[in-house]
N, C-alpha and C positions, 0 to 999 in steps of 0.2 A: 319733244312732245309735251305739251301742255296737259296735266293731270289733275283734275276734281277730283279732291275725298271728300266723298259727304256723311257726317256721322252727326248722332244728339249732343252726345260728349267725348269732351277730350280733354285732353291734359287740361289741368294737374289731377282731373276724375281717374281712378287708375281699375281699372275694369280687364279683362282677356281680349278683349272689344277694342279700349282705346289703344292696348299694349299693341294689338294687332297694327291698326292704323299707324300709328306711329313709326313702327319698323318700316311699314311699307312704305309710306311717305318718304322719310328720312334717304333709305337705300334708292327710289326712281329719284332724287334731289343727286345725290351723291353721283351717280349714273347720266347727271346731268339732265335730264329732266326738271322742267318747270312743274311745280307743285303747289297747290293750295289747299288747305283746306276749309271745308265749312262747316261750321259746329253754332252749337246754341252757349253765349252768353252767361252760364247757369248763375254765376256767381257776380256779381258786383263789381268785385274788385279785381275783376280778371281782366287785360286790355281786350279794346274792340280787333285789335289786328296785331300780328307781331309775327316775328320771322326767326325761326325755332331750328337750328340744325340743317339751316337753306330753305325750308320750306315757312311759307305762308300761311297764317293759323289767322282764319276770318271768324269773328264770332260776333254772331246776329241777337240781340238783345232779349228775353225773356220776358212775357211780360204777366204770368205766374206757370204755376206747377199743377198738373195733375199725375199723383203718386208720381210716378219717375219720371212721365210723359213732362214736357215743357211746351209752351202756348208761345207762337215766335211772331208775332201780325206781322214783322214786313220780313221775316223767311224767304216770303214768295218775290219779295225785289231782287234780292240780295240773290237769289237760285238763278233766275233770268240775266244778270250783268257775268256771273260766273261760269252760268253754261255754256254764254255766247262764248267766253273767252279758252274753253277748253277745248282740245282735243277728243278728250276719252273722257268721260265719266265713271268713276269708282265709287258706289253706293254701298251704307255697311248695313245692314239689317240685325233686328227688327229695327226700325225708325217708321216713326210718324210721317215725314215728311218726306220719305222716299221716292213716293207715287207722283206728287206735283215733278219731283226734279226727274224722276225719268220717263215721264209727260212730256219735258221742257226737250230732256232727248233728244226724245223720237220726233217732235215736231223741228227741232234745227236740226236735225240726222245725226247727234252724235253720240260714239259706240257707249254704250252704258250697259258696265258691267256690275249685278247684286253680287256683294261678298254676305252669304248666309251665316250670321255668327250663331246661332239658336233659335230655339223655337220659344213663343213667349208663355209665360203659365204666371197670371200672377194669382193670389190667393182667394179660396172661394169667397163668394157674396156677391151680390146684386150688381152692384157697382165694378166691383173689378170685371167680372160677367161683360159689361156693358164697351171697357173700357177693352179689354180683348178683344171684343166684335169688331168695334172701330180698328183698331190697331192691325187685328187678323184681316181687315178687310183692303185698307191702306196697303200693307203687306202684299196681298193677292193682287191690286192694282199693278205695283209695283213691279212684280216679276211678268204680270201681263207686256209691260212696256221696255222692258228690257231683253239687251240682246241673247247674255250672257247671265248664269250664277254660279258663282262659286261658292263649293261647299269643301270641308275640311277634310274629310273620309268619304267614302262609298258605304260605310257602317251607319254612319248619320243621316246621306241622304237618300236613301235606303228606308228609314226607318220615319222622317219626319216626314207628314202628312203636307208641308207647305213644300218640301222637295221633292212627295211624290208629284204633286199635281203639276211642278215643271220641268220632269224629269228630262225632256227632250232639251233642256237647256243648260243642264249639268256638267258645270267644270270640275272636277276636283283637283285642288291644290292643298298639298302638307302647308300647315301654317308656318309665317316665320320663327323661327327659334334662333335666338342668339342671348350670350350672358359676358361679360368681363372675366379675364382672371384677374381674384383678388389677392392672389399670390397666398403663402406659405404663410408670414407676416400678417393677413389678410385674417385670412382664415383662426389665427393662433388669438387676434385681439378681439375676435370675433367671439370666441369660445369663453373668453377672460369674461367679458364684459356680459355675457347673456346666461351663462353655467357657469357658474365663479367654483360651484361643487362638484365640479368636472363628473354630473351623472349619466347613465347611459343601462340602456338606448334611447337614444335625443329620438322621439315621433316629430316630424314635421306638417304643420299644413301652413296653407301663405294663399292667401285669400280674404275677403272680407269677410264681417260677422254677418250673414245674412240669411235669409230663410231658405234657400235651394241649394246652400253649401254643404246641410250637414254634419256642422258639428255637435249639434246633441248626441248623433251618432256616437261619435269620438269620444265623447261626454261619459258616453250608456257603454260603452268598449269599456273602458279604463279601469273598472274593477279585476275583470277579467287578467286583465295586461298587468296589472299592480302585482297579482297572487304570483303568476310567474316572477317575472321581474320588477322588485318592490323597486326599483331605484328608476323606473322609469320617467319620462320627460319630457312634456309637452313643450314645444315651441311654435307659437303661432304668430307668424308674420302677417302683417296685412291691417288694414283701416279694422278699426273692432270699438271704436267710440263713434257717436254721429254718424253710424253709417245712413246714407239718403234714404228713407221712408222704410226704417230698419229698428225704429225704437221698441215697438212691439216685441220684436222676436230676442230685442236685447235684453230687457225685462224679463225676457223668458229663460233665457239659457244663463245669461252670466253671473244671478247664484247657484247652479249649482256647475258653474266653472269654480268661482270663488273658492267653495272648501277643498280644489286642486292649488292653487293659487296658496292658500294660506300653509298649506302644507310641505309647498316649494317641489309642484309636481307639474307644475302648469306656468309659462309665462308670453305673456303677450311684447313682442317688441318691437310693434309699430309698422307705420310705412316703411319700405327699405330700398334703398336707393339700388341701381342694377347690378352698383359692384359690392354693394350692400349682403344683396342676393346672391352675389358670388360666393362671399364670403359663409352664409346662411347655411344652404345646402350642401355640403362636404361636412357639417356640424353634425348632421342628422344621421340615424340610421336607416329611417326613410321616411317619405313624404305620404301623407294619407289624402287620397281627394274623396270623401264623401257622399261626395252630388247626389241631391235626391229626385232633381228632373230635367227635361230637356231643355231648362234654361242654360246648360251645361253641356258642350258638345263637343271638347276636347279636355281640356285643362292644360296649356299651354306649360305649365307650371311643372309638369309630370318631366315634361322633356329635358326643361332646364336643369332639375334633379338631376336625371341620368347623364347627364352631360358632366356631371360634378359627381358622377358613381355612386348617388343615390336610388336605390328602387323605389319603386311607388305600387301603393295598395289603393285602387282606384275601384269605386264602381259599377256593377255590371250596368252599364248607360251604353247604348250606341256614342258611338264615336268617345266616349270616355276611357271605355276600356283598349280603346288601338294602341296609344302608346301601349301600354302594359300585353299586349296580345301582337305588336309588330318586334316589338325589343326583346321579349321577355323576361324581360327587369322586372318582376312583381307578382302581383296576385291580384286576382279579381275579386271584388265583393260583394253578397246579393245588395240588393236595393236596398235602404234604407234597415237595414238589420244587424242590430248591434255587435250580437252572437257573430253571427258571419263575418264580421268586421274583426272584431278579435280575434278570428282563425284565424283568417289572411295574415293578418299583422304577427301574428305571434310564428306562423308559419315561415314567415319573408326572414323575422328577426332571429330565429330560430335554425336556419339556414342562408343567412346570407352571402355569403360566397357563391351561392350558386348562383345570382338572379345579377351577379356583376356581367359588365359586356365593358369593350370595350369603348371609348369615347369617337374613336374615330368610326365606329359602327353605327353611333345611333348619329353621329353628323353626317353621315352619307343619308340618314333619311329626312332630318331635319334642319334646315338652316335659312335665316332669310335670304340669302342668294338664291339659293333653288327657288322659295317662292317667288321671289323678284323675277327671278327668268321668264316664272311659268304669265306673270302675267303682264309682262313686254311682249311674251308670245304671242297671246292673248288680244292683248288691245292689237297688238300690227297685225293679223288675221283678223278683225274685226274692221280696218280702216280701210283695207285691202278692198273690202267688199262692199 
């Protein structure tokens, strides 16, 4: 079977988004499936085409930026040579340019299925106003002309208003989750090299620095968590310099990261490679996901934890809080409330034995095999008909 992904960004952009794509890609290549994918160019010095893990990575030129949106003029060639040559099509959402390719679909007949990764909110004013309309509107196109959406939880599509309005087309598939072991070894130079002051409880988050993540939260918590346990320890994985149309909120928050930082209670340590991340979360005594809106609709990053017997203190968000309410590895937190934030966490670390499960528990619910199943299932009932 010949398989189209089509997404804005992808690798080396590292999003819950691309993470997604990437597994999926990788495992129907593996499974022998023909694979391509289509992405935007964002970067310069990124190749036009290359071939990644068996799969095909097409990226169509940029020819500028609107905030995160990308302007692609010949997208629409480059959709029409591709489409013809698939089987199935796999659209990830939100994207701009979703609606033309499953246009292209429906008029050559082929099964086109929406992967819903979130709902889009970007920050008040005129323009952003403007730039949602469009995008919310491309969006609603898009799920008009496709067969199939898939959404992560019945919690999320449930709750978002672009998965009420095509409920009658609702897939749901658990997302892929898989991580390396970094081994004993792994894990021990892991510790050396990021807590040389071997302090503890290590908080973890692993995400970018961005406005819908929620670490001021984290920020406005840490008093709180200090008075208990003065030897606490922020470790924050994940892009936190230059993140894409993120300088504002940088400005904002990273002084008063900094008088954590200077007092060796806080540290930032970058991208991290997967077995990177293996190595990361076993550090921790657990992982905080923040999320302040439905640009956030899982946090894939929750599972990975528990996978590595970390709990997570995730946000009351549809579809954020499922890990933490299917596993019960953790504790919920109101929305955007610092106080609340520091319960949970002080809660979780204050009893953590309890909120442990085993590994082979939460892989019965999460794994990219299972995903992969569900959507070979998928596409072959949809080619069937």
């Amino acid at each position: 079977m010949r398989v189209l992904i089509v997404l804005t960004y992808y690798r080396p952009h590292t999003s819950g988004l691309t993470i997604y794509a990437e597994r999926l890609g990788r495992e129907l290549a593996r499974r022998g499936h023909a694979v391509t994918i289509l992405t935007s160019r964002y970067q310069r010095r990124l190749p036009k085409e290359e071939l990644v893990d068996g799969v095909r990575v097409v990226r169509v030129p940029v020819l500028f930026r609107v905030n995160k949106g990308v302007i692609m003029p010949t997208f629409g060639f480059a959709a029409w040579q591709w489409v013809r040559w698939a089987d199935v099509l796999s659209l990830h959402l939100p994207q701009f340019d979703a609606a033309g390719v499953a246009l292209r679909g429906r008029l050559l007949k082929k099964p086109t299925v929406l992967t819903y990764h979130c709902d889009l909110e970007l920050p008040p004013g005129p323009f952003n106003w403007m730039v949602n309309q469009i995008v919310h509107g491309m969006n609603n196109l898009a799920g008009t002309f496709a067969h199939r959406i898939v959404a992560y939880t019945e919690d999320f599509a449930a709750h978002s208003p672009y998965l009420q309005r095509f409920a009658d087309k609702i897939e749901v598939l658990s997302p892929p989750v898989e991580l390396p072991d970094a081994g004993v070894s792994g894990r021990v130079a892991f510790a050396k090299m990021h807590n040389p002051a071997d302090k503890h409880p290590v908080i973890g988050m692993a995400t970018r620095l961005a406005t819908e993540k929620g670490v001021e939260v984290l920020v406005a918590a840490l008093p709180r968590i200090l008075e208990r346990y003065p030897d606490a320890y922020v470790l924050f994985a994940g892009q936190y310099r230059d993140v894409l149309s993120e300088r504002a909120y940088a400005e904002r928050v990273l002084p008063r990261i900094r008088r954590y930082q200077d007092n060796g209670q806080w540290r930032f340590v970058g991208l991290l490679t997967p077995l990177q991340m293996a190595a990361f979360y076993p550090n921790l005594e657990l992982l905080v996901v923040p999320s302040l809106n439905s640009t956030e609709s899982f946090g894939l990053v929750q599972v990975e934890a528990m996978l590595n017997g970390t709990p997570s203190v995730a946000s009351d968000l549809p579809g954020v809080r499922q890990p933490v309410l299917q596993t019960g590895m953790g504790e919920i937190a109101p929305l955007g409330d610092a106080a609340g934030l520091a319960t949970a966490i002080l809660k979780v670390l204050d009893q953590r034995e309890a909120y442990l499960r085993p590994r082979a528990e939460i892989e019965a619910r999460f794994s990219t095999s299972r995903t992969v199943d569900g959507y070979e299932e998928l596409f072959g009932e949809l080619r069937k008909n």
